[in-house]
mmCIF file of the N, C-alpha and C atoms, coordinates in Angstrom:
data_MODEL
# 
_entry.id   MODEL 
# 
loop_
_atom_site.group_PDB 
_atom_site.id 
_atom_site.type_symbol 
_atom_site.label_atom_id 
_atom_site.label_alt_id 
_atom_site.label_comp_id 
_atom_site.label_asym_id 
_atom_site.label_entity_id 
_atom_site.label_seq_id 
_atom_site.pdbx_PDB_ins_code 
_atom_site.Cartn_x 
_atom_site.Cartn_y 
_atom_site.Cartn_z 
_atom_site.occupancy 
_atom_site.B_iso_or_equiv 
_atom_site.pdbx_formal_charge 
_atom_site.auth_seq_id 
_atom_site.auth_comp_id 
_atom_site.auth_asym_id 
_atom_site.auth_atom_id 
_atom_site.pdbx_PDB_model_num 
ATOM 1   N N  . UNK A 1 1  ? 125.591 146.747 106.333 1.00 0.00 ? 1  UNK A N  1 
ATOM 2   C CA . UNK A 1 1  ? 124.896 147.955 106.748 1.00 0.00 ? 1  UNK A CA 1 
ATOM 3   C C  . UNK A 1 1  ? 123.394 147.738 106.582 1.00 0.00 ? 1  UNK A C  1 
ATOM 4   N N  . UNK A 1 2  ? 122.396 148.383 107.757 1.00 0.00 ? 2  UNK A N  1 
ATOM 5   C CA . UNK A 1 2  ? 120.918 147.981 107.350 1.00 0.00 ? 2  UNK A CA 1 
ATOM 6   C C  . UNK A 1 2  ? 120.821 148.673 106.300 1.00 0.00 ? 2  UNK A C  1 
ATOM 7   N N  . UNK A 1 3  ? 119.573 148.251 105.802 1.00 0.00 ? 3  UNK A N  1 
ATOM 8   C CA . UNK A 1 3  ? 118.432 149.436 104.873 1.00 0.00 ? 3  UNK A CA 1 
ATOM 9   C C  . UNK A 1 3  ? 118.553 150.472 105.123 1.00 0.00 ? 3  UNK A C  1 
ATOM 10  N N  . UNK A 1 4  ? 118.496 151.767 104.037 1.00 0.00 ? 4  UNK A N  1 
ATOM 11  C CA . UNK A 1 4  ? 117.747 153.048 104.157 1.00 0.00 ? 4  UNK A CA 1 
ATOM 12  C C  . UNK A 1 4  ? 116.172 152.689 104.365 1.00 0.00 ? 4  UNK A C  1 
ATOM 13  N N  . UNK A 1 5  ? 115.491 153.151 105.345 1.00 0.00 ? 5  UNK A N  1 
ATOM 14  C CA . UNK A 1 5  ? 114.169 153.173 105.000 1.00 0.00 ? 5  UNK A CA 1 
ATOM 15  C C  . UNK A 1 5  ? 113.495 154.842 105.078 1.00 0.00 ? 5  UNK A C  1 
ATOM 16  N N  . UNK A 1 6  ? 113.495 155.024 104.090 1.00 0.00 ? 6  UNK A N  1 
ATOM 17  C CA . UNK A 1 6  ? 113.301 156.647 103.680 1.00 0.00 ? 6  UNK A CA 1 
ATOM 18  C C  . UNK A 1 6  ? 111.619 156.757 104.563 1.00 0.00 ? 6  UNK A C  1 
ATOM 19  N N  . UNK A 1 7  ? 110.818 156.028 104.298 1.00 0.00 ? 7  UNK A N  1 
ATOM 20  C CA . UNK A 1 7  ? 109.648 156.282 105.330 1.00 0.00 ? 7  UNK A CA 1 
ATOM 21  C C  . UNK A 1 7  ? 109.958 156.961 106.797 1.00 0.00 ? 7  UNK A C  1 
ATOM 22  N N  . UNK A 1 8  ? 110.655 155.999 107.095 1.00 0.00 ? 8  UNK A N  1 
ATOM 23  C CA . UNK A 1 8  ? 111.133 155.955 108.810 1.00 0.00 ? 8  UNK A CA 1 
ATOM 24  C C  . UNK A 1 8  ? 111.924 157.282 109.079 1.00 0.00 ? 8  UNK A C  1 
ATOM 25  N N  . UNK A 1 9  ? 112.543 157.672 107.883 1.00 0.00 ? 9  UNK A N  1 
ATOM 26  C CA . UNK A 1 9  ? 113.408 158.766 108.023 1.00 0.00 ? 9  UNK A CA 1 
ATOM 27  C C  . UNK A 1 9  ? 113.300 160.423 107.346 1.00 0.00 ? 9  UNK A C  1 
ATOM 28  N N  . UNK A 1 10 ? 111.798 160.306 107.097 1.00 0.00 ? 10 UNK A N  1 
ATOM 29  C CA . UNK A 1 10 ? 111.558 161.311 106.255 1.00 0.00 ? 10 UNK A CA 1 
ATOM 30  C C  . UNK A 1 10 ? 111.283 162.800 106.960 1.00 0.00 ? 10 UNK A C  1 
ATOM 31  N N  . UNK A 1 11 ? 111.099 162.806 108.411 1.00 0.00 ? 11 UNK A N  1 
ATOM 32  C CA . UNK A 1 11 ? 111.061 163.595 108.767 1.00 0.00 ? 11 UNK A CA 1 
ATOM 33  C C  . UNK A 1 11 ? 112.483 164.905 109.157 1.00 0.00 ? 11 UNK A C  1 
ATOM 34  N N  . UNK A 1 12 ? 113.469 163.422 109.482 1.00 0.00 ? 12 UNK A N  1 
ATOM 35  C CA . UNK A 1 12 ? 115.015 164.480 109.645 1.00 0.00 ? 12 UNK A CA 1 
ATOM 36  C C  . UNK A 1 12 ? 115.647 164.625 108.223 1.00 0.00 ? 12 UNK A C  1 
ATOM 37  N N  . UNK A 1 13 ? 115.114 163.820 106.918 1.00 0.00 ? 13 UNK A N  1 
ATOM 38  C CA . UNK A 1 13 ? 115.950 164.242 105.362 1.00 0.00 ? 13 UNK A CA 1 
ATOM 39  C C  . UNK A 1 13 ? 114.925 165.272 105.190 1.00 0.00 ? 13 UNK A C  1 
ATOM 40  N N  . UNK A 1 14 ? 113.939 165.746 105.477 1.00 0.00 ? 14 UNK A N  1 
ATOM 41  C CA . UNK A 1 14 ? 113.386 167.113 105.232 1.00 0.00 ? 14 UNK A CA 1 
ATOM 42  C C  . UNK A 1 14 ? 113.724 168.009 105.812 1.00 0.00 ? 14 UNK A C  1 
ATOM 43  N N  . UNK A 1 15 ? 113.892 167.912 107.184 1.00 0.00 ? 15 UNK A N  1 
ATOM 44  C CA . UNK A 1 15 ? 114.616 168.852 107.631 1.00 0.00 ? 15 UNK A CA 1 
ATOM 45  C C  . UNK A 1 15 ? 116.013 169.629 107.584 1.00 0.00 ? 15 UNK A C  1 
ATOM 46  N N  . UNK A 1 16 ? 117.020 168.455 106.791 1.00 0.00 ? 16 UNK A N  1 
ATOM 47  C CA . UNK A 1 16 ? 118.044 168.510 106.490 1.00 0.00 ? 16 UNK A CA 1 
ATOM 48  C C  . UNK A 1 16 ? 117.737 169.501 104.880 1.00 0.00 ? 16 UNK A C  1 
ATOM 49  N N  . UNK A 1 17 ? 116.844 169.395 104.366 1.00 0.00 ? 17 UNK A N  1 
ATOM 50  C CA . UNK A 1 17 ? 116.555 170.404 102.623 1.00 0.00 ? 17 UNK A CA 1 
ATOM 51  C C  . UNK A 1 17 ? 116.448 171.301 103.049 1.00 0.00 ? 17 UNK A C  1 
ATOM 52  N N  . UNK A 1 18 ? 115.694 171.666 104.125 1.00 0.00 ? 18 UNK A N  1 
ATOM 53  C CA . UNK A 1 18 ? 115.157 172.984 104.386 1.00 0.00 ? 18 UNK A CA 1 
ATOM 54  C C  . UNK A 1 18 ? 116.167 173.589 105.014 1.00 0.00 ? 18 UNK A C  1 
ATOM 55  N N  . UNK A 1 19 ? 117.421 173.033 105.665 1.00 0.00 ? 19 UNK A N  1 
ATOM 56  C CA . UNK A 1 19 ? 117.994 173.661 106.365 1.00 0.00 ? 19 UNK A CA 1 
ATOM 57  C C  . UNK A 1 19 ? 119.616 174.310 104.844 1.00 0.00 ? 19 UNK A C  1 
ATOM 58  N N  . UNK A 1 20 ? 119.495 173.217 104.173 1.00 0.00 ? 20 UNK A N  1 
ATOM 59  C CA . UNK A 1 20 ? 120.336 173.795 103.395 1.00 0.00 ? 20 UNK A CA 1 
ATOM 60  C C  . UNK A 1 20 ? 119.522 174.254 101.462 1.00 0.00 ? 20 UNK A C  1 
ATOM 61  N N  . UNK A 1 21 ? 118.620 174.409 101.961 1.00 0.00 ? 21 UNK A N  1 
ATOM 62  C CA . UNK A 1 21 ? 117.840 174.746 100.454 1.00 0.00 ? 21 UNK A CA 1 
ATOM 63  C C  . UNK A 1 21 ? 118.269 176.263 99.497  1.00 0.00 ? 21 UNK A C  1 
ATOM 64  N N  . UNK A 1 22 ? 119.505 176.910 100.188 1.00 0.00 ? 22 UNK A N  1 
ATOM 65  C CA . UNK A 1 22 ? 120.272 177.697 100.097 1.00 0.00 ? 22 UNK A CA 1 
ATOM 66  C C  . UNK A 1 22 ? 121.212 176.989 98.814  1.00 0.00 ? 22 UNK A C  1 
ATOM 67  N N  . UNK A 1 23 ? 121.545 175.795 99.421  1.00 0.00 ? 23 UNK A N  1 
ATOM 68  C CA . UNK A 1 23 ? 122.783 175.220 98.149  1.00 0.00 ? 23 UNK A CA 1 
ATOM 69  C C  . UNK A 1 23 ? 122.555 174.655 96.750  1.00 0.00 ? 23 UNK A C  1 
ATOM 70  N N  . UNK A 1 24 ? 121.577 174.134 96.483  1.00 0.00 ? 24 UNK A N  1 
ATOM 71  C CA . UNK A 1 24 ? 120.755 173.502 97.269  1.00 0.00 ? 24 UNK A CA 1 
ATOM 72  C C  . UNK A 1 24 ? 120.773 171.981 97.764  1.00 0.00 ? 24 UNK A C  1 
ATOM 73  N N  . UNK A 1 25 ? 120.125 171.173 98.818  1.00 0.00 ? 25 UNK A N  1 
ATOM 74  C CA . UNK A 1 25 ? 120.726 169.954 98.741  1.00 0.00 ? 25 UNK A CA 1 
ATOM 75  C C  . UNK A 1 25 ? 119.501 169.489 98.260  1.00 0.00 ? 25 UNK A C  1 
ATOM 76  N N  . UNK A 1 26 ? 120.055 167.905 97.619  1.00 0.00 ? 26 UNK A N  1 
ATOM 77  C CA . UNK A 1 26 ? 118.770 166.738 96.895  1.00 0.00 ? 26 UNK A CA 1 
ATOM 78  C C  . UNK A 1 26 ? 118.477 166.066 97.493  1.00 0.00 ? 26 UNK A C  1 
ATOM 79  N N  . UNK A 1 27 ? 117.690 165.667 97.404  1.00 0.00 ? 27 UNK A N  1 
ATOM 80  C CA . UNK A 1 27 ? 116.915 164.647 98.573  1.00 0.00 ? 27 UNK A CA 1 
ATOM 81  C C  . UNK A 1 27 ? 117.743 163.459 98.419  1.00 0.00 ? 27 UNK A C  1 
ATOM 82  N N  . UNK A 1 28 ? 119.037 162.971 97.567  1.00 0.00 ? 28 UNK A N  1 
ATOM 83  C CA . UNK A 1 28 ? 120.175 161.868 97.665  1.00 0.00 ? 28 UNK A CA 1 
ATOM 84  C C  . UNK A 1 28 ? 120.955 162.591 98.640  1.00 0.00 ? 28 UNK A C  1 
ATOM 85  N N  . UNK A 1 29 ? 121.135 163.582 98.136  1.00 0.00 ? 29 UNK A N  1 
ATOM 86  C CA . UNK A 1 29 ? 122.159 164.403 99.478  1.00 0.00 ? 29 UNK A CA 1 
ATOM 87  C C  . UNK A 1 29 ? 121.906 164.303 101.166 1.00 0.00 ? 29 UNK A C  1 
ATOM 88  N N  . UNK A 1 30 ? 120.647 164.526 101.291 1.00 0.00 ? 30 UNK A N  1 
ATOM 89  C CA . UNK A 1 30 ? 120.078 165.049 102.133 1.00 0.00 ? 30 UNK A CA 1 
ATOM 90  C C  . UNK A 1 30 ? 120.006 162.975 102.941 1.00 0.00 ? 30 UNK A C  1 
ATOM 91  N N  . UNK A 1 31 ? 119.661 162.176 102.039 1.00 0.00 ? 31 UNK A N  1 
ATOM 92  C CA . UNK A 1 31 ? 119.934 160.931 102.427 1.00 0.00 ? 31 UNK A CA 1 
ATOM 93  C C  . UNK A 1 31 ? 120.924 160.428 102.954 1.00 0.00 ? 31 UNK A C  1 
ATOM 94  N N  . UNK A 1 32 ? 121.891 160.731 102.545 1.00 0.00 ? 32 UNK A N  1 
ATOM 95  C CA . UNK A 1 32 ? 123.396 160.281 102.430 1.00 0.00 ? 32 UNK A CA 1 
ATOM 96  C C  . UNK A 1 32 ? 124.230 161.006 104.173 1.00 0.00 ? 32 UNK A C  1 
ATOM 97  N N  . UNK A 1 33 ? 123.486 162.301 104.403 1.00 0.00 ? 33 UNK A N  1 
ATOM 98  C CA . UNK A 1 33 ? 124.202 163.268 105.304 1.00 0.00 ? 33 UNK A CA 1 
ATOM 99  C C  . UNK A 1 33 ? 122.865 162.548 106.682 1.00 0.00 ? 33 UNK A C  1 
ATOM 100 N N  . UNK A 1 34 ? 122.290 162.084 106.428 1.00 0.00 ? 34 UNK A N  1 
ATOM 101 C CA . UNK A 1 34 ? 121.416 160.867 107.703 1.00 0.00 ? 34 UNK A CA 1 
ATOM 102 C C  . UNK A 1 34 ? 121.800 160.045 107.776 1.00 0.00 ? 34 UNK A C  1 
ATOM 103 N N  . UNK A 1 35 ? 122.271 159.619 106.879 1.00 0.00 ? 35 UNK A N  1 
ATOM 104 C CA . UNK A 1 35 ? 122.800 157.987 106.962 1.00 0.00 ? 35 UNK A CA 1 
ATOM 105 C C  . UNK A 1 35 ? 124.201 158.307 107.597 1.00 0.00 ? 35 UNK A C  1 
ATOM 106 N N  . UNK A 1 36 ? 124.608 159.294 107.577 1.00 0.00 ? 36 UNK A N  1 
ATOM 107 C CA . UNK A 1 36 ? 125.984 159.261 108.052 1.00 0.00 ? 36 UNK A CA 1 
ATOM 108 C C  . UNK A 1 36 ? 125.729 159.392 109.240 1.00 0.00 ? 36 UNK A C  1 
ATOM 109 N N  . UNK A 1 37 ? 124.394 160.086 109.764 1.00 0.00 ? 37 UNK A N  1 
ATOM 110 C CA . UNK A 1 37 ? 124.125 160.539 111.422 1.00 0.00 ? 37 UNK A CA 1 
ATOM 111 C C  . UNK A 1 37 ? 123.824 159.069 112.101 1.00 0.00 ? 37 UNK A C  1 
ATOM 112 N N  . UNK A 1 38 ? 123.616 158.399 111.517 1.00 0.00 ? 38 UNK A N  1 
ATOM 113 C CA . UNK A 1 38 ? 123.093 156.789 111.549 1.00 0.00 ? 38 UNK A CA 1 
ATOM 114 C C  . UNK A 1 38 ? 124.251 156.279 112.184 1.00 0.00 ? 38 UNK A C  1 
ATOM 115 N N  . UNK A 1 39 ? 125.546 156.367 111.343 1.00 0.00 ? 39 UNK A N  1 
ATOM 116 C CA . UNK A 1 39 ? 126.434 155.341 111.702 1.00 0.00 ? 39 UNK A CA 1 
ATOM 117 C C  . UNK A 1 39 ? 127.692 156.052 112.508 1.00 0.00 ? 39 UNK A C  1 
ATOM 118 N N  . UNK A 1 40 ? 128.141 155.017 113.010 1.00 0.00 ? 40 UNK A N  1 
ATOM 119 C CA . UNK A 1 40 ? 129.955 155.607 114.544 1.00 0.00 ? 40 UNK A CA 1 
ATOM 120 C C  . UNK A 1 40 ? 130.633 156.163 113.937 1.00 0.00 ? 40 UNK A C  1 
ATOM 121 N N  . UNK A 1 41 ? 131.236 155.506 112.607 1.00 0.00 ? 41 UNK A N  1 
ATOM 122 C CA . UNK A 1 41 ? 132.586 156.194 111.972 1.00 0.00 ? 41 UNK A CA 1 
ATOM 123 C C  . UNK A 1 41 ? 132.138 155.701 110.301 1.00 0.00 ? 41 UNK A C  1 
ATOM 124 N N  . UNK A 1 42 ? 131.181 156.981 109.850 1.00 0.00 ? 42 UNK A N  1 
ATOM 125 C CA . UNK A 1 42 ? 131.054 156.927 108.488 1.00 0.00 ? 42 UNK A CA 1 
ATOM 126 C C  . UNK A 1 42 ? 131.930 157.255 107.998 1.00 0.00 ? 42 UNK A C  1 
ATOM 127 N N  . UNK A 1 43 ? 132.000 157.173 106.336 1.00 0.00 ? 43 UNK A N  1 
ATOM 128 C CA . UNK A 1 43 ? 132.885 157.752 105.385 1.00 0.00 ? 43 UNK A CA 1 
ATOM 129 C C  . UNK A 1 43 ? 132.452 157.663 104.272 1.00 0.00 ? 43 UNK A C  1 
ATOM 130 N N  . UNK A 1 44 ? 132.493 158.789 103.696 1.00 0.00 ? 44 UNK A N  1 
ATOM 131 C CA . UNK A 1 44 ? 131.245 159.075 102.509 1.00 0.00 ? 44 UNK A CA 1 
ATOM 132 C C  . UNK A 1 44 ? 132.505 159.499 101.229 1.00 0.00 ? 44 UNK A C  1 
ATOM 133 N N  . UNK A 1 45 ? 132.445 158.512 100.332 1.00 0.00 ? 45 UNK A N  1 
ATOM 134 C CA . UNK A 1 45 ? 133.215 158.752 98.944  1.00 0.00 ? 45 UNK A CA 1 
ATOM 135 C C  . UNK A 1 45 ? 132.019 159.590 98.119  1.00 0.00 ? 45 UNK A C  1 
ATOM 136 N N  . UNK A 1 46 ? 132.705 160.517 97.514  1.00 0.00 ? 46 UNK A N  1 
ATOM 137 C CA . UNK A 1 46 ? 132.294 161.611 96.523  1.00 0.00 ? 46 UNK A CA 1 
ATOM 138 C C  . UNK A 1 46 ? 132.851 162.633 95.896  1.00 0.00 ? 46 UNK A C  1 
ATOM 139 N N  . UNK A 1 47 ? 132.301 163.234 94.784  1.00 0.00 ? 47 UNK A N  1 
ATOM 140 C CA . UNK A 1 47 ? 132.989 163.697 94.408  1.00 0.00 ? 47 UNK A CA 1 
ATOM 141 C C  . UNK A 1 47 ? 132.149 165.295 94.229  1.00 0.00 ? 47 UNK A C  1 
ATOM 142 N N  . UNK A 1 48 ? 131.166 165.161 94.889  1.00 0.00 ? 48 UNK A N  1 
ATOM 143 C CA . UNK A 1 48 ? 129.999 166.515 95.312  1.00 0.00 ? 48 UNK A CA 1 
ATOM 144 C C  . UNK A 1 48 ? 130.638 167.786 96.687  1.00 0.00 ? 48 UNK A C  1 
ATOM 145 N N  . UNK A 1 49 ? 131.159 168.722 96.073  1.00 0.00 ? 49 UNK A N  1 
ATOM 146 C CA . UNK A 1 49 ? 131.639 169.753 97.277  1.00 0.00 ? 49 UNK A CA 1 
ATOM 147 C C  . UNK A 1 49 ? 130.877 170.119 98.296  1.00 0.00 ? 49 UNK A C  1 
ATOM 148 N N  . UNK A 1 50 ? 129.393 169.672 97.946  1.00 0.00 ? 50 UNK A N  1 
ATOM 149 C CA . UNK A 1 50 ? 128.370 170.349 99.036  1.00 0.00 ? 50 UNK A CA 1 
ATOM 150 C C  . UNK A 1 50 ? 128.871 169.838 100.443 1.00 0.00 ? 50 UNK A C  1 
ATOM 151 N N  . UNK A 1 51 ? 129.083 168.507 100.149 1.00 0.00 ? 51 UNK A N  1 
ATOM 152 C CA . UNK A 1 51 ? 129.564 167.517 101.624 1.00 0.00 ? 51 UNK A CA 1 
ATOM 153 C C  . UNK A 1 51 ? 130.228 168.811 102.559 1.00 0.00 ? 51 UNK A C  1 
ATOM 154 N N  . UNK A 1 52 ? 131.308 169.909 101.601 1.00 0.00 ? 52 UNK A N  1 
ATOM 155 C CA . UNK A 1 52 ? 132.071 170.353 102.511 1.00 0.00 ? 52 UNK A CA 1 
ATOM 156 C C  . UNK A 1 52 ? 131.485 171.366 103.198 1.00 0.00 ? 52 UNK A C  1 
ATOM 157 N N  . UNK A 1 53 ? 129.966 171.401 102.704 1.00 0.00 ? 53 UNK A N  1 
ATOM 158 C CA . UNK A 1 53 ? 128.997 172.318 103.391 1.00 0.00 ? 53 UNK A CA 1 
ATOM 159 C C  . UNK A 1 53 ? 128.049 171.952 104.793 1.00 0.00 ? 53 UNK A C  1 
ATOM 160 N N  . UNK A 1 54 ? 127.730 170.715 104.410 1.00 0.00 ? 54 UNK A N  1 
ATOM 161 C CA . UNK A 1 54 ? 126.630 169.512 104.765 1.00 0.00 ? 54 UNK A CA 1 
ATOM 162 C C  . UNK A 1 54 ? 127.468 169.805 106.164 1.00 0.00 ? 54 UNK A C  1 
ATOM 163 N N  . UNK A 1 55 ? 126.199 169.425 107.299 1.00 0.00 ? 55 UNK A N  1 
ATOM 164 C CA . UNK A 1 55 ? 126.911 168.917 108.667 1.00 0.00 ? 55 UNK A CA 1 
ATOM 165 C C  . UNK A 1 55 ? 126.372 167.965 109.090 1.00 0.00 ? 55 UNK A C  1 
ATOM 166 N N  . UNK A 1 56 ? 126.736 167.001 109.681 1.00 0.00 ? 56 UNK A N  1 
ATOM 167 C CA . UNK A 1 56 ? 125.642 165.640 110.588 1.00 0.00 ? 56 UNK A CA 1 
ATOM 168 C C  . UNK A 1 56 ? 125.932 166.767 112.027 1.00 0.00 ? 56 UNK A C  1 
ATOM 169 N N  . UNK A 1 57 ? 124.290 165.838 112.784 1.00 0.00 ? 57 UNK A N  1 
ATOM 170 C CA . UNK A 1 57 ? 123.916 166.304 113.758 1.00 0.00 ? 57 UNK A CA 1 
ATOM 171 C C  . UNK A 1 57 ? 123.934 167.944 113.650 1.00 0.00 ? 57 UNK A C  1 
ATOM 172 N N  . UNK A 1 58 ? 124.100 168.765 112.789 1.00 0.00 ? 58 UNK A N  1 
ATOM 173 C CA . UNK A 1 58 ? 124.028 170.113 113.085 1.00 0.00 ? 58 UNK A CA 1 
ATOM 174 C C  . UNK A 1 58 ? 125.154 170.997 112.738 1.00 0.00 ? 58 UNK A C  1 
ATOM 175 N N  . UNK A 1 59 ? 126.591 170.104 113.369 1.00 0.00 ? 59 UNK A N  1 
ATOM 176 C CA . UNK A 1 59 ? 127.773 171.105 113.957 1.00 0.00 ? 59 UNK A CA 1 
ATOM 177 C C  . UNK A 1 59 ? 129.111 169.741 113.378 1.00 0.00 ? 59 UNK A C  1 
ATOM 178 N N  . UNK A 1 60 ? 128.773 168.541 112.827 1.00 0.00 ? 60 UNK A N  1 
ATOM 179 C CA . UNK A 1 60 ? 130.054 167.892 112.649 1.00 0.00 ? 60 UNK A CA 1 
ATOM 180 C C  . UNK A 1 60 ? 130.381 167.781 110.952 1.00 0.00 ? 60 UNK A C  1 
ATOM 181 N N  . UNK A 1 61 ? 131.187 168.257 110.977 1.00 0.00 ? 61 UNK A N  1 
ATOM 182 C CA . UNK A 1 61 ? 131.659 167.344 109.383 1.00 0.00 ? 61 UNK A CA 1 
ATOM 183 C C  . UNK A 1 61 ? 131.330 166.322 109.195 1.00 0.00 ? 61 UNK A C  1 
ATOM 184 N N  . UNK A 1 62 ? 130.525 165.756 107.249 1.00 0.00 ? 62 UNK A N  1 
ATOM 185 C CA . UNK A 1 62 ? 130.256 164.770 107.323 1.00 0.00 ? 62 UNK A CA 1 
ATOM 186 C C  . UNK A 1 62 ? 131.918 164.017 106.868 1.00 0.00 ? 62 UNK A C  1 
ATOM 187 N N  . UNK A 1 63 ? 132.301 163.119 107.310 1.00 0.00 ? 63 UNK A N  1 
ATOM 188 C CA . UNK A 1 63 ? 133.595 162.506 106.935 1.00 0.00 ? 63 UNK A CA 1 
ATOM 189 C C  . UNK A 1 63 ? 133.625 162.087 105.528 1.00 0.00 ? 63 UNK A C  1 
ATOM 190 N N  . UNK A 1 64 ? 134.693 162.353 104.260 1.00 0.00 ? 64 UNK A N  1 
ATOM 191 C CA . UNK A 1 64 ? 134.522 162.321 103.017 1.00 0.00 ? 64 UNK A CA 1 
ATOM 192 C C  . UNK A 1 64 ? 135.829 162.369 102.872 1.00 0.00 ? 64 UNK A C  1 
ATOM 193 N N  . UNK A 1 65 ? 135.879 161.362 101.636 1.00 0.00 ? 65 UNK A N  1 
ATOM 194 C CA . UNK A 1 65 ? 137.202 160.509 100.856 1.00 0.00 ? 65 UNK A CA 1 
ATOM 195 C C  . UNK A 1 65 ? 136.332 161.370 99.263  1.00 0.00 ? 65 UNK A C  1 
ATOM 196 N N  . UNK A 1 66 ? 137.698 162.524 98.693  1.00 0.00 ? 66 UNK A N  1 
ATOM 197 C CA . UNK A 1 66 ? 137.547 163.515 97.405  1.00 0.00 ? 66 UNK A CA 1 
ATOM 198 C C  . UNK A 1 66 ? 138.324 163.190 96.948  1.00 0.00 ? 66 UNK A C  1 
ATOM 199 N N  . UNK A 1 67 ? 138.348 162.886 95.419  1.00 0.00 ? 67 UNK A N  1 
ATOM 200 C CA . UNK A 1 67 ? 139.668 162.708 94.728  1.00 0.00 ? 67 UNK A CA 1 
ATOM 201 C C  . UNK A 1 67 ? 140.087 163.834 94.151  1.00 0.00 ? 67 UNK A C  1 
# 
C-alpha cells in the first residue's frame, strides 16, 4: 500500500472533522476513513464504533472487521 501523505491530504481529513465534529472524530479517524476513500476494496480492523458512523465518499459504509 503507498504512503499516507497527510500534506497531500489535508484538505479532505479536515473536511471529514468538520463534518463529523458532532462525535467527535480524530484526526487518526478522520485518516483512516480517506484512506479507505483511497482504496477499491478496503477493510478497516477496529475496535472504534464511530466507523459505524463514519461514511467514505459521503453516503458508503466504511468496510470494518469488529470483534
Amino acid at each position: 500500500m503507498p504512503a499516507f501523505d497527510l500534506a497531500a491530504e489535508l484538505d479532505p481529513v479536515l473536511v471529514l472533522m468538520r463534518k463529523y465534529a458532532s462525535v467527535p472524530m480524530s484526526l487518526a479517524d478522520a485518516c483512516l476513513v480517506r484512506m479507505s476513500e483511497r482504496l477499491a476494496d478496503p477493510v478497516l480492523l477496529t475496535t472504534d464504533a464511530d466507523f459505524r458512523v463514519y461514511r467514505r465518499h459521503s453516503r458508503q459504509v466504511v468496510p470494518t472487521v469488529m470483534p
